[in-house]
N, C-alpha and C positions, 0 to 999 in steps of 0.2 A: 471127257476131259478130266485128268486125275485136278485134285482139288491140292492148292497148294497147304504145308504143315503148319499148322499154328501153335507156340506154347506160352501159356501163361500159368503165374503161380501165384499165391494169393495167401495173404499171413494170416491166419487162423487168430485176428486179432478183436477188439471188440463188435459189438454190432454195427452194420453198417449203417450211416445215415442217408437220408432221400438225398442230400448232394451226393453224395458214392452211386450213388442208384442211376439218376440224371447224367452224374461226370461219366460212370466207367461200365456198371453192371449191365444198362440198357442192352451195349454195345455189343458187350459177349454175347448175347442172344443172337442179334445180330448176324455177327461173325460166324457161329453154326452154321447158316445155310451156304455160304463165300466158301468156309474152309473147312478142311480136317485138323479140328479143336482138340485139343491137351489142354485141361485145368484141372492145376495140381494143386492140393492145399496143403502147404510148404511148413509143417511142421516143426522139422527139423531145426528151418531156419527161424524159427520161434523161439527156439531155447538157445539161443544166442547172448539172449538178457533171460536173467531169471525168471522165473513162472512159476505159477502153483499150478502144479500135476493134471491136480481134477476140474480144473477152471479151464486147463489146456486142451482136454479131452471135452469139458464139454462144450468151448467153443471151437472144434476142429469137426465136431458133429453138426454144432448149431450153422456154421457157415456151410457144408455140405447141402443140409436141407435147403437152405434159404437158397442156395445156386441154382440147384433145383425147381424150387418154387417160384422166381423169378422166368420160366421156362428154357433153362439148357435142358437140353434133351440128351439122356444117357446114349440115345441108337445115334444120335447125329454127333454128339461128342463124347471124349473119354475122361470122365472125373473120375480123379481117384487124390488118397491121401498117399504124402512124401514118404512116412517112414513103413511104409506096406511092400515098397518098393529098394532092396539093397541097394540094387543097383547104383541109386544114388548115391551111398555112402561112400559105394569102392568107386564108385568113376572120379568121386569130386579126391579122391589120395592120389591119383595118376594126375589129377588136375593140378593138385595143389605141389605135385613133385616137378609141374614143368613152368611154374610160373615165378616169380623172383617174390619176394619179399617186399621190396621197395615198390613192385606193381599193386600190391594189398595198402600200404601204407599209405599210397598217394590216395585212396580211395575217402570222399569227401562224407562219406555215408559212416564208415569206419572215426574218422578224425571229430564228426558231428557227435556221435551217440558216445564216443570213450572218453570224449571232455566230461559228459553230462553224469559221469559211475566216478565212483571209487575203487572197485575194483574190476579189470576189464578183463575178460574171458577170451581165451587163445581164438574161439568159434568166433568172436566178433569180427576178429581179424579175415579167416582164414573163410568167413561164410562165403565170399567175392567165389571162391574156384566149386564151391557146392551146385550156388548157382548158373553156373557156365555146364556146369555134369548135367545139371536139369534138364537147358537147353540143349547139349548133343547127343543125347541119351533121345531125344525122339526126333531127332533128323528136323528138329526145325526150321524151316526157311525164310520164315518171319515170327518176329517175338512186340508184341505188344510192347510199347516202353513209355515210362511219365519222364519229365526232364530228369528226375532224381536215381533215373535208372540207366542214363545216356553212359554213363563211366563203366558199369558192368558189362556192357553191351561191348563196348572196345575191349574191356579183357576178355571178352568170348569170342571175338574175332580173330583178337592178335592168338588166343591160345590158340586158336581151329588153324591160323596159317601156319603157328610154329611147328605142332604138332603132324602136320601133314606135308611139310619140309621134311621132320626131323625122323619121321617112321614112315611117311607115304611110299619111300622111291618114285614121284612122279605119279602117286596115284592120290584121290579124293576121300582118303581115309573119314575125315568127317564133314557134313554138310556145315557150309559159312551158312550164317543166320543171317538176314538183312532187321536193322530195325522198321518198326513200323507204328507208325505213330498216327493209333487211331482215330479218327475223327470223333473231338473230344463232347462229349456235350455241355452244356453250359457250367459257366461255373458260377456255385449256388454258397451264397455270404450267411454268414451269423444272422438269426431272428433278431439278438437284440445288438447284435456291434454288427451293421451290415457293412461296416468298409473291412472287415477281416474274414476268410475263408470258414464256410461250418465244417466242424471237426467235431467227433466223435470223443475226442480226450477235454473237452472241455467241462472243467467243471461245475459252469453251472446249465442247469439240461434244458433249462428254457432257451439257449442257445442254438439247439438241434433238434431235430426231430426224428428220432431211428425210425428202420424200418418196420420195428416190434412196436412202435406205440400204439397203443390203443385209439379207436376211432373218438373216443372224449378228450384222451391228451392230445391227440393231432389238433382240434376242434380250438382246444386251449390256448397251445404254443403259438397256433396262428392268430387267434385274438388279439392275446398281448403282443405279437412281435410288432418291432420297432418301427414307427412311419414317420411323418411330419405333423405340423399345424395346419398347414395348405388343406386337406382334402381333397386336392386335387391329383388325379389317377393319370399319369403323364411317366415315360419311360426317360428319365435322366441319372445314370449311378451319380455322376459328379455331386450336385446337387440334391438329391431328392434320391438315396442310397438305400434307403429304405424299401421304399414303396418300389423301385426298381428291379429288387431282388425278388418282392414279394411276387410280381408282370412273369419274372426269370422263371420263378418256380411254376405257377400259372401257367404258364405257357408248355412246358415241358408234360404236365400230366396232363393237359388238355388237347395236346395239339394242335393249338392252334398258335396262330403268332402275334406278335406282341400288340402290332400293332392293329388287330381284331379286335384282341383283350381290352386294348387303353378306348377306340371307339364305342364298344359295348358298356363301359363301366363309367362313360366322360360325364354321366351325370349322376353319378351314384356317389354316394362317401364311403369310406374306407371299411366302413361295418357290413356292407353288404358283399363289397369285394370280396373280403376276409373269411366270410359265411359260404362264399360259392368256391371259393380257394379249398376250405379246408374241407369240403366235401370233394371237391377233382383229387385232393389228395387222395381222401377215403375211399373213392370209387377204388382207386389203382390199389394201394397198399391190401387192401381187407382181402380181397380174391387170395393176393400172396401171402400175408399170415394166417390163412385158413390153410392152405398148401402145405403151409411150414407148420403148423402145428401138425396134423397130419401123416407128414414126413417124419418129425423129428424123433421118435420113438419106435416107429415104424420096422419091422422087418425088412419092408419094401428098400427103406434105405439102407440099410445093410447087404440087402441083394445089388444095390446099384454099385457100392462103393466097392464090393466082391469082387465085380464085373467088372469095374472098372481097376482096380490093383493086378486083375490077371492080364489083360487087353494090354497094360501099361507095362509089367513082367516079362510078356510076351514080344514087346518092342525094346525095350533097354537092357534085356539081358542080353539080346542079340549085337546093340551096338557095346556093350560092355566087351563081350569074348571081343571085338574086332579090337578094342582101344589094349586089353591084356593083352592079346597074340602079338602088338606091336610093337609094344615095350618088352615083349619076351618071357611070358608069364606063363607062355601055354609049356607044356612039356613035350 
């Protein structure tokens, strides 16, 4: 049975945190064995907001490795980076030639981030049709999507109908994507504000825990995060938001469920919790940053990412000629 296409793309942005790990990364793993996986690490659409060059390169390398490390597997999927591949540049001009203006503008992602500059870049606007070229550049037929990505997803439909109206003749010039909205895993709050989501841009780092921390900072962060006066080990966010979160995390690198964890630990105080907590982190994390140091400098990774820009060459050039020949580019 052919396996059906999956494409996801991923911003080459800071390091990830164990809520990213828990929320999304798990899941890619995952997904390898279900489907025939495209993850792309979407450069391009990095420099949309300014960047410093060498910070870009070396986290477009750093998150390569770490995909890796976490176990995507090069033979069962095909990673590669965005700007290794043209194809993306010239499909998303055909894109952006069949799409209105007032479709980009309505775009809530676009309206969010141009309030926040003073000065706004054409690509901020114009990135919506880049990512639609990603998507039918490898015949996707399911695209991973967070809510903040539900709006792109409609201009990648409505262009896939227009366009195979407007040059099909009656025929399926590009495959329609369906969304597909992963089964999410938990979602994992601040160490020290647990009623707000952990974020990676937050500045103070007691906040989060990346996935690069070292097994003393991990050890740390989990110390000090945030609980009650009770001592009592009992799963209530409303209430007791702390210690809730802490069960949340527990649970995810243990495997086991919550309410195991709150039996096991109902006569313990929060010091010993916190002790066995921040070791189930370090067992999972240390295997992956051995990985990733490993990886990151690696030849090996440059072999994979090779393999994976030709694999990826090899399919979006071919849907490229199809999208030229129909706008009448061919000669």
């Amino acid at each position: 049975m052919t396996k059906k296409k999956i494409f996801s793309g991923v911003q080459p942005s800071a390091i990830p945190t164990i809520g990213n790990y828990i929320g999304a990364m798990k899941n890619f793993v995952a997904l390898q064995d279900e489907y025939d996986c495209t993850y792309c690490i979407v450069n391009q659409h990095a420099i949309t907001v300014p960047q410093d060059p060498k910070k870009l390169k070396e986290q477009t390398r750093s998150l390569a490795a770490l995909y890796l490390a976490i176990g995507l597997d090069p033979e069962k999927s095909t990673i590669f980076v965005q700007s290794e591949v043209p194809a993306h540049a010239q499909a998303a001009w055909i894109v952006q030639c069949n799409v209105g203006v007032g479709e980009l503008e309505r775009m809530t992602q676009y309206k969010d981030k141009s309030q926040k500059q003073q000065s706004v870049s054409a690509g901020l606007l114009t990135y919506p049709p880049l990512m639609v070229a990603d998507i039918v550049l490898y015949n996707a037929e399911v695209v991973p999507v967070g809510e903040d990505q539900k709006q792109h997803m409609e201009l990648t439909r409505d262009f896939v109908a227009r366009f195979n109206s407007r040059y099909g003749n009656g025929n399926e010039l590009l495959k329609m994507p369906e969304p597909f909205i992963p089964k999410a895993g938990a979602r994992v709050m601040s160490l020290q504000t647990p009623t707000k989501k952990m974020s990676k841009s937050d500045a103070n780092v007691k906040e989060y825990i990346s996935m690069l921390d070292d097994p003393a900072t991990i050890r740390k962060k989990i110390k000090s995060a945030v609980t009650d006066s009770s001592g009592i080990i009992e799963y209530n966010p409303t209430e007791k938001p702390g210690i809730s979160n802490l069960l949340t995390i527990f649970s995810a690198f243990s495997n086991r469920s919550i309410e195991d964890l709150v039996e096991t630990y109902k006569d313990s105080g929060y010091g010993v919790f916190k002790t066995d907590l921040a070791e189930a982190i370090v067992a999972v994390m240390e295997p992956i940053q051995e990985r990733y140091y490993e990886l990151l400098n690696s030849k090996q990774l440059d072999e994979i990412l090779d393999e994976g820009a030709k694999k990826a060459n090899a399919v979006a050039s071919k849907t490229l000629r199809k999208m030229e020949k129909a706008v009448g580019f061919a000669r």
